[in-house]
N, C-alpha and C positions, 0 to 999 in steps of 0.2 A: 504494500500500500504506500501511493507514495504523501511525504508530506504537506499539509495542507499551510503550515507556514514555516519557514526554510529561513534561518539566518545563518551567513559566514563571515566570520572576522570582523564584525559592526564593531565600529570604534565613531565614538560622539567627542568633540570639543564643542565646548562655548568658549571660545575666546581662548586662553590659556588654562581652563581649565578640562580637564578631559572627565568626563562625566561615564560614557562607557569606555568599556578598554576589549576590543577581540572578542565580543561575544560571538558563541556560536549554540544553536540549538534547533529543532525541528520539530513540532507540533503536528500528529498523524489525527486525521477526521474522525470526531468526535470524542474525544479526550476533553477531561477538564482541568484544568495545570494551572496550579498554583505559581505564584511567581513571589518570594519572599523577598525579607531586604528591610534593614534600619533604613527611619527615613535621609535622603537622601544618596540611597545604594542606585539609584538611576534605573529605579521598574520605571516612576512616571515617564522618563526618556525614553524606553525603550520600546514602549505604548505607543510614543507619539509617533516612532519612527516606523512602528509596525502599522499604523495608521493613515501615513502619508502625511501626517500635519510638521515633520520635520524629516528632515535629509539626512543618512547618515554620513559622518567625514567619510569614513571609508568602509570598506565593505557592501555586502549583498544584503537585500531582504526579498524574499519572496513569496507573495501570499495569494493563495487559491492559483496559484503558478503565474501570476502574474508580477513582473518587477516596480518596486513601491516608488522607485524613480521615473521609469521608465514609461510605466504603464498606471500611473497615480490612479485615475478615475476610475479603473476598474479594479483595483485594490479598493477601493471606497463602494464599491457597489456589492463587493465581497465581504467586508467589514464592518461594522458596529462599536460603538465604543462608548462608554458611561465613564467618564472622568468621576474620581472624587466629588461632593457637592454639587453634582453637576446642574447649572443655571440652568432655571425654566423662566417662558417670558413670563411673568408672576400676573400680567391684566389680563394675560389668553385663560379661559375657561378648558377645561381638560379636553375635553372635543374637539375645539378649536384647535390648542396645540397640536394636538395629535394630526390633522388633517393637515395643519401648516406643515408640519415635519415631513406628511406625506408625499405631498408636493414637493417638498424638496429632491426628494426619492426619485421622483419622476412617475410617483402614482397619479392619476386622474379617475376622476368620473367614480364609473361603478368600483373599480380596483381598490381607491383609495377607500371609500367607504368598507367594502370589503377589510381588509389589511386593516382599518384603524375598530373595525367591530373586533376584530378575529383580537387583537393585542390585546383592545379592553377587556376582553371577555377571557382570556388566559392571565392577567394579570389583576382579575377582579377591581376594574374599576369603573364597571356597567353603572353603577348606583351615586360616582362621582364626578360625571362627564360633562353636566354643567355647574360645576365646582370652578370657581379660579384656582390656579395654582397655586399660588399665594397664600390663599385661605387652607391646604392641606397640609396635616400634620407630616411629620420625616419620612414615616414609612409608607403612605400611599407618595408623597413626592418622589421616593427612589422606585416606587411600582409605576411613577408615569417616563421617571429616564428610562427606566428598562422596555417599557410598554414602544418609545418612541425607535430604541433600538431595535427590535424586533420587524417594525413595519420595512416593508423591502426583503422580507427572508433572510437576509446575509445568512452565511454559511460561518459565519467568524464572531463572534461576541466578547467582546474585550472589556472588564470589568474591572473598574480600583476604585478598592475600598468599597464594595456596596453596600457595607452593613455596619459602615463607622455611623456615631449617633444615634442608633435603633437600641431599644430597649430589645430584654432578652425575648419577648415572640416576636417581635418583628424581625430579628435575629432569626428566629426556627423557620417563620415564614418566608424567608430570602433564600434561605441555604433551600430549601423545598424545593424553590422553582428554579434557583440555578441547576436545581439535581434534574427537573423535568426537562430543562431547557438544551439539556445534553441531548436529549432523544433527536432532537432534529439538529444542533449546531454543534460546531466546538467551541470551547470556553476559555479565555486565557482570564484570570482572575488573583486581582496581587488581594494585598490584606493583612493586618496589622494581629489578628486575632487568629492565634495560630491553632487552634484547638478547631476552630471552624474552618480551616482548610483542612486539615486532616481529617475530616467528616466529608468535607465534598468532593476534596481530587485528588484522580486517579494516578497524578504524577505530583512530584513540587518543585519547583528547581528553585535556589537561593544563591543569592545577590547582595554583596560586599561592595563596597566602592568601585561598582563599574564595573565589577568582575564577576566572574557566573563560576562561583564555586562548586556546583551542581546541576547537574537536569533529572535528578531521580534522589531525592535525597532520601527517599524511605527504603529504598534500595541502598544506601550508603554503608559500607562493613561495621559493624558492632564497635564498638569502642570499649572503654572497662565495663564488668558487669557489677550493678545495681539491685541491692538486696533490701526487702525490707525484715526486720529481725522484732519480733517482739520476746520480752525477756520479764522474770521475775527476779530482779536482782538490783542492788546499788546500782548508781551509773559507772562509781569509778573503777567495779571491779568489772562489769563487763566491757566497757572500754579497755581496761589494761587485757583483759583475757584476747578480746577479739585483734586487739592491737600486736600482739605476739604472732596470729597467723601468718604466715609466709606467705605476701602477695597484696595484704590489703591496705590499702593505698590512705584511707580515713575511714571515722564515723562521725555522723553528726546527729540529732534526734533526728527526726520524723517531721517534719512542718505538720502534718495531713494527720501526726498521733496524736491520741489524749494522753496527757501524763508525760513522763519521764518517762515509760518501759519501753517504747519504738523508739527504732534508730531505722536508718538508713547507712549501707556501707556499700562502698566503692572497693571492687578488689579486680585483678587481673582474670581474665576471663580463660578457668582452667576447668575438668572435670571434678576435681575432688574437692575444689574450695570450700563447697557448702558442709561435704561432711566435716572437714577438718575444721570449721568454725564451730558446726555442734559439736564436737569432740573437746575442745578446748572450753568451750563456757560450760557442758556438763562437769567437767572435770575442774572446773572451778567453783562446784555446785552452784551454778545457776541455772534453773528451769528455763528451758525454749519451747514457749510456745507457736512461734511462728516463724518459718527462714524460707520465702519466697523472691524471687526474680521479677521485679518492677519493670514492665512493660515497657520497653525506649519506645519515646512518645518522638512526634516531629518534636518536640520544645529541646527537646535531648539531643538530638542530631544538631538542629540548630545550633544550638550553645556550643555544641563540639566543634563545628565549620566556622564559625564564628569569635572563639575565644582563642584561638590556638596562638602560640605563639610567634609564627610568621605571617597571619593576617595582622597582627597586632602592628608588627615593623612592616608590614606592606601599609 
């Protein structure tokens, strides 16, 4: 299958400062991919440039096979895009907007009517269409950018931030349709709230200053292994017990435990760690109740590609 968006070697300046650096990645038809990154790691640049609303210095981009330089318009006619906050004319009534948008599209007549029922009517906002925009609350305003992106079909839906602001249902209700919204398109979707991408997509790739440390980070190799340990004992004698096994790196409590008896411990990820941990705190008579493997979440990968110490000197 080949890719539905294709970048090689994209490198962005503004002026003397270099914003991306050599990205390369490839987006296959109907994936939803996350795209991480502290802010200013250059997702918003790389959006625009996927976009056509900027140029890369150098490098390719190519979407729905068409060149974003070369062939702008019709990368635009394959494309969609929901910026941040994105501005509505706030005196257009939901209806109105939507049909102005259409237009733009190059929908008419019956087509346009069509395309702006079919949006409202998947983005439930049949009941808010002679609403001004202005007058709606966050989460139907990001249900009319999305509504607007939609009309025209695009095959490409490029999403940031669309669930910054939203209380947590309008949260659950966002992640829902982006999930529907895969059935028919593909999804590029950046986002500061990293628990909700790893609930929606299927890939993640993560982004450091301009640079694309990843295009699979959930795929990325294990790094040390994470235990959580519940114990009946002082703190300072299962600390010194567990602190004696060969391999393990710290403890610290538990953020997530009640009390002092959880810990979390970081050790090298070897076959017999766990026994030789029970072995050591029974033998210090302390009771183990619990010595399990903490699931590496995306936040964990993250922090890993993230804190290391040659991203730090890069």
């Amino acid at each position: 299958m080949s890719a539905i968006v294709l970048a090689q070697h994209v490198t962005k300046w503004y002026g003397p400062r270099r914003a991306v650096t050599d990205v390369s990645f490839a987006i296959e038809p109907g994936e939803i991919v996350g795209l991480l990154g502290p802010n200013g790691s250059g997702k918003s640049t790389i959006f625009r440039m996927l976009t056509g609303y900027l140029v890369p210095t150098s490098g390719r981009i190519e979407v729905a096979g068409h060149d974003v330089v070369a062939d702008s318009l019709a990368v635009r006619r394959a494309i969609s895009y929901v910026p941040e906050d994105a501005p509505l004319y706030e005196h257009m009534r939901v209806g109105e907007f939507l049909h102005f948008m259409a237009g733009l599209k190059g929908l008419r007549g019956a087509a346009a009517r069509a395309a702006v029922a079919a949006a409202a009517d998947r983005l439930d906002l049949t009941r808010v269409m002679t609403i001004s925009t202005g007058k709606l609350s966050r989460g139907f305003r990001q249900r009319v950018s999305i509504a607007q992106a939609l009309l025209g079909d695009p095959k490409i839906l490029v999403l940031d931030e669309p669930t910054s602001g939203l209380d947590p249902h309008q949260v659950i209700a966002v992640r829902d349709l982006i999930q529907s919204l895969a059935e028919r398109h593909t999804v590029l979707i950046a986002s500061h709230i990293l628990p909700e991408i790893e609930k929606i997509a299927s890939r993640v790739m993560i982004l450091l200053d301009g640079t694309l440390l990843t295009v699979d980070a959930l795929k990325e190799p294990a790094g040390d292994l994470v235990m959580q340990l519940a114990v009946a004992g002082s703190e300072e004698a299962v600390r010194r017990a567990v602190m004696a096994v060969a391999g393990v790196r710290r403890i610290a409590a538990d953020p997530d435990g009640a009390g002092s008896s959880r810990y979390l411990i970081e050790a090298e990820r070897r076959p017999s760690i766990a026994a030789e941990l029970v072995a050591a705190l029974v033998a210090a008579g302390i009771a183990v109740s619990e010595l399990t493997e903490r699931r590496r979440t995306l936040e964990d990968v993250f922090l890993e590609l993230t804190r290391g110490p040659a991203r730090v000197a890069a």
